[in-house]
Backbone bond lengths (Angstrom), bond angles and torsions (degrees), N, CA, C in turn:
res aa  C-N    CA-C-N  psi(-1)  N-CA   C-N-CA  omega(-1)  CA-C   N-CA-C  phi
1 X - - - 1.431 - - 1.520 110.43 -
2 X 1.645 126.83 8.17 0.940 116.30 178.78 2.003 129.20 -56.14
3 X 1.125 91.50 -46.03 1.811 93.13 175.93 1.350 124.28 -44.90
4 X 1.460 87.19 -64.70 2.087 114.20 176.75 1.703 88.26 -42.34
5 X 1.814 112.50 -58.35 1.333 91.03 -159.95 1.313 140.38 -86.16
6 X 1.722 95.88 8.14 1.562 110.07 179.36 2.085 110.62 -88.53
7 X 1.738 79.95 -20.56 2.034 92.87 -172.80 1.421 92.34 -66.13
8 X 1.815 123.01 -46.03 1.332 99.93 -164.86 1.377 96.74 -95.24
9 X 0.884 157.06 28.06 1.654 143.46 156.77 1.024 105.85 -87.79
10 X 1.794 123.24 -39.35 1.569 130.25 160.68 1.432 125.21 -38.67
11 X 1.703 120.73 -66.80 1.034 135.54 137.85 1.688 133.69 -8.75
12 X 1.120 104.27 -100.36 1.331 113.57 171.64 1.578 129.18 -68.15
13 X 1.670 126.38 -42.05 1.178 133.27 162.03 1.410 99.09 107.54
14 X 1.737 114.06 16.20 1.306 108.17 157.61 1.620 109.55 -125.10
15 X 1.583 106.20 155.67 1.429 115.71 176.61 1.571 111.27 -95.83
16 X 1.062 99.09 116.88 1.669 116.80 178.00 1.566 100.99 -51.72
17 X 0.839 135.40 -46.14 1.577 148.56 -161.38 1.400 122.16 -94.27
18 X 1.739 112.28 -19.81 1.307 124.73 131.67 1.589 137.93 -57.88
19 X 1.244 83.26 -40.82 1.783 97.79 -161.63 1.763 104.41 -86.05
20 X 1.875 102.68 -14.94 1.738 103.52 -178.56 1.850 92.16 -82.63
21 X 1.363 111.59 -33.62 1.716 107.15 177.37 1.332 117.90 -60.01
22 X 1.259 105.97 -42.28 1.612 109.13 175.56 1.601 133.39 -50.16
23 X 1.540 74.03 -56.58 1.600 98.40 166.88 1.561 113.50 -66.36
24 X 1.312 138.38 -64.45 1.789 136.24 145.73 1.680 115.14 11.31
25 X 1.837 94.09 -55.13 1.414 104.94 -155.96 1.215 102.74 -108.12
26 X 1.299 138.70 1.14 1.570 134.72 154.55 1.628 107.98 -108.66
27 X 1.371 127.73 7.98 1.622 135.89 136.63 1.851 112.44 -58.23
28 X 1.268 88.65 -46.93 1.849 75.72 -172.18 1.428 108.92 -92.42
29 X 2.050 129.00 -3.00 1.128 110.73 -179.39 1.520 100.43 -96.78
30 X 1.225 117.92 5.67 1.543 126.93 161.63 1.134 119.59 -89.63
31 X 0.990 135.72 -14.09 1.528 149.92 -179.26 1.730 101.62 -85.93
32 X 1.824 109.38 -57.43 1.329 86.06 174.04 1.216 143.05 -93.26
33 X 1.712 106.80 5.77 1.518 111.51 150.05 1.257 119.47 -59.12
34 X 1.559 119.40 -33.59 1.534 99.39 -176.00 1.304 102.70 -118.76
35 X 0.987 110.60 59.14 1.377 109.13 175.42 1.583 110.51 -95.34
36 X 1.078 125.70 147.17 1.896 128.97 177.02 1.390 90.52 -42.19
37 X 1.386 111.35 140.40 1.340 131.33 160.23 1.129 109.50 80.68
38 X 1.300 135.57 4.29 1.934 138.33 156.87 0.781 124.69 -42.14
39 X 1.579 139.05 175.26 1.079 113.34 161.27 1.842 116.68 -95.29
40 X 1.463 110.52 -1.53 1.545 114.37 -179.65 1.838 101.24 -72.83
41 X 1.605 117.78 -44.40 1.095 119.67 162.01 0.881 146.25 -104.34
42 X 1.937 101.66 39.67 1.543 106.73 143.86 1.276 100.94 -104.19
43 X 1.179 138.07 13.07 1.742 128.54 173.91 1.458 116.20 -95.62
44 X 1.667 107.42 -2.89 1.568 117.83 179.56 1.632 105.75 -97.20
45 X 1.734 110.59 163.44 1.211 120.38 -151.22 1.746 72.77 -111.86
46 X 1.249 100.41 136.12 1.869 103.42 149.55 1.559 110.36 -7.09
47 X 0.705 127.23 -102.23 1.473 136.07 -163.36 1.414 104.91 -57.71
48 X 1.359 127.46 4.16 1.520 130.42 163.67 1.331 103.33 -90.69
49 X 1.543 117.08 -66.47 1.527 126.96 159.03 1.423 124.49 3.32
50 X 1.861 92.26 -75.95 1.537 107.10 -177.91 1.622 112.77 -60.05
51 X 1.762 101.85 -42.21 1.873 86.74 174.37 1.424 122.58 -65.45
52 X 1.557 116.96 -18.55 1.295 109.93 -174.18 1.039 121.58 -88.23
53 X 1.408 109.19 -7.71 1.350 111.24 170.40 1.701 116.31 -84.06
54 X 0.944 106.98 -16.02 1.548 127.37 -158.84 1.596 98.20 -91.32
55 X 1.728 111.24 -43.92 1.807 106.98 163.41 1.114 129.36 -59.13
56 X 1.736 113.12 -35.71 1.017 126.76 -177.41 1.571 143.67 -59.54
57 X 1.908 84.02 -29.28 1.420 115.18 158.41 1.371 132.88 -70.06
58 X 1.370 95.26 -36.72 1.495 105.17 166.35 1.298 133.99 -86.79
59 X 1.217 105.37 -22.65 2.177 118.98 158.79 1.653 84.22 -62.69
60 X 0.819 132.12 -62.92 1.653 120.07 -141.11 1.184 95.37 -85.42
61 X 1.543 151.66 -1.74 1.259 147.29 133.91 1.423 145.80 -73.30
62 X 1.724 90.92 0.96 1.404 106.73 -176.18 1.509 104.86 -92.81
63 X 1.591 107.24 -49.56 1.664 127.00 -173.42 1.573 110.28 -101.30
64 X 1.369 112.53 37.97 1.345 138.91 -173.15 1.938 99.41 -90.40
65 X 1.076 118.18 -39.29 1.659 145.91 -152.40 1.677 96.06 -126.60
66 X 0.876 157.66 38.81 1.798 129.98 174.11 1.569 97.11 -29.82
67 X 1.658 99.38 -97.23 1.339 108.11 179.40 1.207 124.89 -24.78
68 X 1.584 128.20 -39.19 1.353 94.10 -174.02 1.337 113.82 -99.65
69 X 1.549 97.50 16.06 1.754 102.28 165.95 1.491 117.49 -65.77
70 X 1.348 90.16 -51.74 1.936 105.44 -169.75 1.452 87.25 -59.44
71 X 1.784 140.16 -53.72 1.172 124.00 -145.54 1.621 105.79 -66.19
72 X 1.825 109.82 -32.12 1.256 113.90 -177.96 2.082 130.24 -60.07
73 X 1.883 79.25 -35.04 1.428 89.17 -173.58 1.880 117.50 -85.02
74 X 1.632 86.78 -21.44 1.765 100.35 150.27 1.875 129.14 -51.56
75 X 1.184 98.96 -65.70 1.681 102.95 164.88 0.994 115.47 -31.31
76 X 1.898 97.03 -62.24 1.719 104.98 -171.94 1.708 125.82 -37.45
77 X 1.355 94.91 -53.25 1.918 113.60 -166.97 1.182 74.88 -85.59
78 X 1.445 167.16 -11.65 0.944 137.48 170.83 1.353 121.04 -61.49
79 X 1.301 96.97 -61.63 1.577 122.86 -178.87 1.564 104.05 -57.44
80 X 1.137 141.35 -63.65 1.295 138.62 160.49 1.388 111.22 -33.54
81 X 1.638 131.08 -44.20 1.215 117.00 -173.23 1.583 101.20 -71.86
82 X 1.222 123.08 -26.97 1.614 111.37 -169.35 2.171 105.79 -94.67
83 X 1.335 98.74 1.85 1.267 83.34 168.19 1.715 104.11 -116.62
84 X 1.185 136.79 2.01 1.031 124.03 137.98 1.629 136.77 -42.03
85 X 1.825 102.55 -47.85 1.152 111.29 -162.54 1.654 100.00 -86.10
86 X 1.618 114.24 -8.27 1.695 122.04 166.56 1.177 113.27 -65.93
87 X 2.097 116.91 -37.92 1.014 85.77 -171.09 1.531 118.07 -102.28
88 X 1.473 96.04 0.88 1.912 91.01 158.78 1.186 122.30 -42.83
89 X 1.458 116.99 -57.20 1.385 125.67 -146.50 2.149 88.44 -87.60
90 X 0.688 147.34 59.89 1.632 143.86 -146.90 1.217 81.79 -175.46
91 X 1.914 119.18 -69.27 1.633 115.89 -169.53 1.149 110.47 -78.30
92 X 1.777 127.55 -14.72 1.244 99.03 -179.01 1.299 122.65 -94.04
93 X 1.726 106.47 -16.73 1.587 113.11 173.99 1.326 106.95 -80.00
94 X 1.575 138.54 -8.32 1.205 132.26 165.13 1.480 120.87 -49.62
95 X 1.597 107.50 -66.13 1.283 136.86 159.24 1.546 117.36 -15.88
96 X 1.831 103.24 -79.92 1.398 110.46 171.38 1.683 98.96 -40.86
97 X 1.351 118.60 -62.12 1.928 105.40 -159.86 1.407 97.06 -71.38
98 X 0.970 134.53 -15.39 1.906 114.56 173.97 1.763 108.69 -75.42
99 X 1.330 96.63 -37.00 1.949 89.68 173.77 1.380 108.04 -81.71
100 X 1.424 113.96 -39.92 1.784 95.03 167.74 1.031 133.06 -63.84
101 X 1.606 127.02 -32.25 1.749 122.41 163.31 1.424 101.48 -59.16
102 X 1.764 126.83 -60.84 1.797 115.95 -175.03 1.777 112.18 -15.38
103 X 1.858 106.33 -68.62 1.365 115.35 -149.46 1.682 93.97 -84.40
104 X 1.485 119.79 -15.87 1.597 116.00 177.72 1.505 102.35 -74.20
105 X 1.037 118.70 -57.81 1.473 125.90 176.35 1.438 100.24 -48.32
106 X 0.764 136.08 -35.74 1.955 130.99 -158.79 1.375 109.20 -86.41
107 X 1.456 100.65 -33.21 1.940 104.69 178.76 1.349 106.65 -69.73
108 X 1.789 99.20 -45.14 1.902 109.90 -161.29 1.839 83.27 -53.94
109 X 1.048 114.47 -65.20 1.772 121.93 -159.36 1.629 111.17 -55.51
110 X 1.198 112.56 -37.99 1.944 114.68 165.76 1.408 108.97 -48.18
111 X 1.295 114.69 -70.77 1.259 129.54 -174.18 1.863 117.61 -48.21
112 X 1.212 141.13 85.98 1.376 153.79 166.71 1.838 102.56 -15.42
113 X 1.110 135.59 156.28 1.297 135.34 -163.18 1.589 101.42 -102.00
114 X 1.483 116.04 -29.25 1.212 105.90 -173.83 1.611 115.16 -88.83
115 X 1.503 112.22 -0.74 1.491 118.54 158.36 1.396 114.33 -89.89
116 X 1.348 119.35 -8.96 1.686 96.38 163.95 1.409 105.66 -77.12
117 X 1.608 122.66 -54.95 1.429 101.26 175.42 1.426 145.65 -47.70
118 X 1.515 110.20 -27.76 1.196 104.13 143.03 1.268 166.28 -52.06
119 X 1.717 79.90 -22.24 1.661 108.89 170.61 1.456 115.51 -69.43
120 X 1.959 108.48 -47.34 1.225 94.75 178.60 1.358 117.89 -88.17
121 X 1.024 141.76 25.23 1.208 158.30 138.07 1.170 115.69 -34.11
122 X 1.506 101.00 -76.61 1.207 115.86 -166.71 2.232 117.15 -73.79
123 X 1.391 76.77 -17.20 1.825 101.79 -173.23 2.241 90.86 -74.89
124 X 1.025 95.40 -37.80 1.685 109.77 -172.41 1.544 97.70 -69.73
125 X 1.438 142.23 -56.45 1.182 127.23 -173.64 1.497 111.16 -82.64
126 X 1.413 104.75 -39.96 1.535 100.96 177.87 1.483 106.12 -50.76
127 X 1.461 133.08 -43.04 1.598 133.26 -162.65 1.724 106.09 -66.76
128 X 1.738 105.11 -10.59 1.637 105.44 -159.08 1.183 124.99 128.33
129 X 1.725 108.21 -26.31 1.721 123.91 177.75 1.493 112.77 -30.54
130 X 0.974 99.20 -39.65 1.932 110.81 -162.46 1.973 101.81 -62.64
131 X 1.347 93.49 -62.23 1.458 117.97 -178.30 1.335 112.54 -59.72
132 X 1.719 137.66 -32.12 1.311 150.33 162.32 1.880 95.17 -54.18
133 X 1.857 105.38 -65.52 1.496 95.57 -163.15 1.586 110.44 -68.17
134 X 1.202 125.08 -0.07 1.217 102.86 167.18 1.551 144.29 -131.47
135 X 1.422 81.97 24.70 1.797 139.81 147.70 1.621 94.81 -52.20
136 X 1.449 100.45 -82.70 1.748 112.39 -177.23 1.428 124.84 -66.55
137 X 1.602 125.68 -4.20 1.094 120.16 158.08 1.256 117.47 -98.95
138 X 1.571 127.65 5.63 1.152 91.26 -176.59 1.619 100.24 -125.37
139 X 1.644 96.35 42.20 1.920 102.79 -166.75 1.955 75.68 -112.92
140 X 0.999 123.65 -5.39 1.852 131.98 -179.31 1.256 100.80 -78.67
């Protein structure tokens, strides 16, 4: 884990590998405060007991992992950062094609139907059409 753990100490300005010792070593000075027979839990009632035991389990499963917390919550914003930046690029090429169909649609609809055919008509002999058809009529 050396790289990962020098990028995020670089990064952030904490050491993963510090902060899992730290955490290690204020797990077990919590453990033996509340440990059965303390004196913090002999001042609790049963039903204090059972919750404290019940937090205790769950602190010590939370800060069980440092590292593979940060690695998890890394992915996370990762993954969010790249589907954010998906769905920019989704709204902004949407955008562009809704104003490009508007002004495509607006020319096709100005323009009368029997002048496009004329157009390609005229697009057909100008390209050579003329000179092809009479190529082919006179091989008849």
């Amino acid at each position: 884990m050396g790289l990962w753990n020098w990028i995020v100490t670089q990064t952030t300005g904490v050491d993963p590998a510090a902060e899992q010792a730290r955490a290690d070593a204020l797990d077990a000075q919590l453990a033996a405060m509340n440990a059965p027979g303390g004196d913090y839990w002999n001042r609790l009632s049963a039903a204090g007991q059972a919750t404290a035991a019940t937090n205790l389990a769950n602190q010590q499963a939370q800060s069980a992992d440092i590292a593979g917390q940060i690695n998890g919550a890394f992915v996370q914003g990762a993954q969010q950062g790249l589907q954010n930046e998906l769905d920019l690029v989704s709204q902004v090429s949407g955008g562009i094609n809704r104003v490009l169909d508007s002004v495509g649609l607006s020319v096709l609809k100005i323009v009368p139907w029997w002048a496009w055919i004329g157009g390609a008509i005229a697009l057909f002999l100008y390209a050579g059409g003329g000179v092809w058809l009479k190529g082919r009529m006179a091989r008849r």
